[in-house]
N, C-alpha and C positions, 0 to 999 in steps of 0.2 A: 437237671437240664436235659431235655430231650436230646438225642444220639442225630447228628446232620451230616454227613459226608461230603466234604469239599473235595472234589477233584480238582488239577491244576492242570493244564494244556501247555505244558511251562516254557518251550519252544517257540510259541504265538505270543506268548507275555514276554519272555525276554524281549524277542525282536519289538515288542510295540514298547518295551524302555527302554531301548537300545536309543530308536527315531524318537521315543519322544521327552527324552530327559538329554538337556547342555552335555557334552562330554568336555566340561572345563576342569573338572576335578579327577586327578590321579591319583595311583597308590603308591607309594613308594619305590614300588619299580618302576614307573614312569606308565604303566598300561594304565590306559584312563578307567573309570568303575562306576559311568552312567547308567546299563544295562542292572549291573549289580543293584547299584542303587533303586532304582527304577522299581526293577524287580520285588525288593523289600520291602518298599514301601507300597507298592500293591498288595502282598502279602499282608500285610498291617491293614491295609481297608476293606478287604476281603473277609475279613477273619471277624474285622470289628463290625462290620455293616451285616453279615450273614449267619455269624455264630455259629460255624461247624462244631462238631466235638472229635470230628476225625478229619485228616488231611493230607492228601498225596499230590505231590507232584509227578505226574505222567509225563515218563519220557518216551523221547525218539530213538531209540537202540538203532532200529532203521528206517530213516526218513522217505525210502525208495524201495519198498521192498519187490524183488526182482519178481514174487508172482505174479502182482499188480502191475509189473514193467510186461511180463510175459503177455498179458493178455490185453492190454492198452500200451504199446512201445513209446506215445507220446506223453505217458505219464509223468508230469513234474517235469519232462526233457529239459525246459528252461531253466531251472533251477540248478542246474549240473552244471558245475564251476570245470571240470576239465572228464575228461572219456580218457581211461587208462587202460587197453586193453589188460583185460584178467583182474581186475582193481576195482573196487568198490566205487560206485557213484559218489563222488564231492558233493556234497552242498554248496551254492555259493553262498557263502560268509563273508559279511563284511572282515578284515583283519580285527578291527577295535573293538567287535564283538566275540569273535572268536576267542582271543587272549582271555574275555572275561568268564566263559560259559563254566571252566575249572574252579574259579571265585563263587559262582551262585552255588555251584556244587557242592564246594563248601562249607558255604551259608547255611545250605539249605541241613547238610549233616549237622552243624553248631544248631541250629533252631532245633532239630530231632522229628525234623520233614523229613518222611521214607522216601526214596527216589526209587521209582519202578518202570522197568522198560521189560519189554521182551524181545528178543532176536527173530529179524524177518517180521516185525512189525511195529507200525507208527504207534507216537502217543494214541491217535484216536481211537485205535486198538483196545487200549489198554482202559482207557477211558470208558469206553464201549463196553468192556466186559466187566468194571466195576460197576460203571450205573446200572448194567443188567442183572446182577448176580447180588448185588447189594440189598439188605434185610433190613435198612433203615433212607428215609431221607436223600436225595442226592442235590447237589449244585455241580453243575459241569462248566468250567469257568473257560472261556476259551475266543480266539476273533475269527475263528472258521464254522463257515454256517452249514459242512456237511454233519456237523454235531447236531443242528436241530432235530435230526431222525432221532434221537435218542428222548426228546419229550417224552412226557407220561405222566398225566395227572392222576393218571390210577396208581402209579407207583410214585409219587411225588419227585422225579424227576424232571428238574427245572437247570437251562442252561442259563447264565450268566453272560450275555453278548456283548466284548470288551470292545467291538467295530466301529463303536462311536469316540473313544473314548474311555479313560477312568472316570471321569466327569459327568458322561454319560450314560452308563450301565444301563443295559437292557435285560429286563428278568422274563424269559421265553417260558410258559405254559403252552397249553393245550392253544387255547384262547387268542394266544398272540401270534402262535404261528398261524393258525387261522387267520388273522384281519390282517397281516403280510402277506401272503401266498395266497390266503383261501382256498388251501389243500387243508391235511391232519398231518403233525409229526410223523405218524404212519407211514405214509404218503409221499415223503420227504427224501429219500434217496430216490425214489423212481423221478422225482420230479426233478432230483437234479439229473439223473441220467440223462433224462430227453431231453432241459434245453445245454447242459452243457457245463463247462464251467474255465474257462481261458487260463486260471491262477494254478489248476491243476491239471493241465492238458488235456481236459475231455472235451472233444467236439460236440457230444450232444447230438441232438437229432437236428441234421440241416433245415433252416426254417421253423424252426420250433424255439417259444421264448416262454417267458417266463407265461404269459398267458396264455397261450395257447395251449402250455404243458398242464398246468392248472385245472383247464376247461376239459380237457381229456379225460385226466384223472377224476375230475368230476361226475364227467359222464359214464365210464370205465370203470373206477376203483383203483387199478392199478396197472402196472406197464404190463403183467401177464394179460389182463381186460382188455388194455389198448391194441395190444398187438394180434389177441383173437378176432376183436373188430376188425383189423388190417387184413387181418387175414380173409377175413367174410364180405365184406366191404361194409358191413351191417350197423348203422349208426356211426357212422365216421363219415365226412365230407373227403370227396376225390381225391382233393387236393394233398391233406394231412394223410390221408390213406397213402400215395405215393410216396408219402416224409418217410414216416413210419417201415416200411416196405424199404426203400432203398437204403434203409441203415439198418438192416437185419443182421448183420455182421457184429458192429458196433451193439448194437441193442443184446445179442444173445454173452457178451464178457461183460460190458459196462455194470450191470447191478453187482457183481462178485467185486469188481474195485471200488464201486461207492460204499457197499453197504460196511460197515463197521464192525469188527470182528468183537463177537460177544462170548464166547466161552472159552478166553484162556484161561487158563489154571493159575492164576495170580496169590499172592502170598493177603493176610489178614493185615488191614489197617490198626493201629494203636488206638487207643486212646489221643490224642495232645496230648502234649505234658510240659510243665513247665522249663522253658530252657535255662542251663548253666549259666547266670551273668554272669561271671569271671570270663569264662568263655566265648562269648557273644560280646564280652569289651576288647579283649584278646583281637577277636574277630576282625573288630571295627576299627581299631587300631595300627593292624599289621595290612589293612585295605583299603583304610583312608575312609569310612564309609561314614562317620559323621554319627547323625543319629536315626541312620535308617534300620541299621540293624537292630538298633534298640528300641524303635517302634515294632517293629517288627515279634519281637522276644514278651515286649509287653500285652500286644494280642494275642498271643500264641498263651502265656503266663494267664490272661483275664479268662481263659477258654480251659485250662486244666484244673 
């Protein structure tokens, strides 16, 4: 079997089985294990619809990393469940998902999924510096579209876009982020720069949207392009020329906090390998999980 590298964005996947599986079913401590659930059984479709032969879940060690805070202070600010002066930024978590993220955790050591974070940086980090550095195949599985900079049909880097749905999976090439955007994956942090992006506190370039950013870059190549145009006035219209221009501030940090950090020193993915059933029934057992773990063990098992 040819060598595929599945990454996991596993913080975007929980939360989207968190909202979108019943939380009728508990574990015997009474914390319900929707998210859990959820979770596993996207593992099991993933596994079985894409046939990696390697597979990491990418964590969040830090969801806010304060240099991205340093140089954008509205970064994520919404997402901050309380300000503790000298304390590390909260996350706001639901409680019901909270109790469960120790349970996937778990899960994920019983299945014999490496869990990898780095300190002072997001899964996308991590994610970033696998797809880059990787000498085989990648899928980048994830519901955040600042991932799409990471396309690469020259390195067969293809992201997996979970924003519609499991039901709906979207499989991002070269190709597809073209006839969405009509920029190049290339192309794709500068674009989210200029128009912005509300879910992660960046204003973006006032007046600038998804088309307008597009057409620039078109014209330009890229935000270094656009802003030497601003500077000259030279093929840019007045109008964009003063956008460009009075977000000279924002525009000179903003690409250091989009762009995806690609060379950290990250540890060597496994092979798969078949998981322990005793252990994965154990699992399922002492968490009420039914038979997600065991779909879940069975892809994982058809892949080693």
């Amino acid at each position: 079997m040819s060598d595929r590298l599945m990454l996991l964005d596993s913080a975007s996947l929980y939360f989207r089985a968190f909202y979108g599986v019943p939380d009728t079913v508990e574990a015997p401590d009474g914390r319900p294990v929707n998210a859990v659930r959820g979770f596993l059984d996207m593992i099991a479709k993933l596994v079985t619809t894409y046939e990696p032969t390697h597979l990491v879940a990418c964590w969040d060690d830090d969801w806010r990393p304060q240099w991205r805070v340093d140089l954008i202070p509205t970064y994520k600010t919404h997402r901050v469940a309380e300000v503790v002066a000298g304390a590390p930024d909260v996350e706001e978590v639901p409680d019901p998902l909270e109790t469960q993220v120790p349970v996937i955790r778990e899960a994920l050591a019983t299945l014999g999924v490496p869990v990898v974070g780095r300190a002072a940086h997001e899964a996308d980090d991590v994610i970033g510096s696998y797809a880059s550095q990787a000498s085989m195949p990648v899928d980048v599985v994830t519901g955040d579209r600042d991932l799409f900079q990471l396309v690469d049909d020259a390195r067969d880097v293809r992201v997996v876009y979970t924003g519609r749905g499991m039901s709906n999976l979207e499989v991002l090439t070269d190709a597809a982020v073209v006839a969405k955007y009509g920029i190049l994956p290339s192309q794709y942090a500068d674009f989210a720069t200029l128009r912005g992006d509300a879910s992660d506190g960046l204003p973006g370039v006032a007046g600038v949207g998804d088309k307008t950013a597009a057409s620039l870059l078109a014209a330009h190549g890229d935000l270094a392009g656009i802003r030497a145009a601003a500077a000259t006035g030279e093929g840019i219209a007045a109008g964009v020329r003063a956008k460009v221009l009075a977000a000279a501030d924002y525009l000179d940090v903003a690409p250091t906090v989009v762009a995806v950090v690609r060379d950290l020193d990250l540890p060597p993915v496994p092979r798969i390998t078949a998981p322990d059933a005793a252990a994965v029934d154990a699992l399922a057992t002492r968490w009420s999980l039914g038979s997600s773990a065991e779909r879940a063990a069975a892809a994982l098992h058809a892949r080693a």
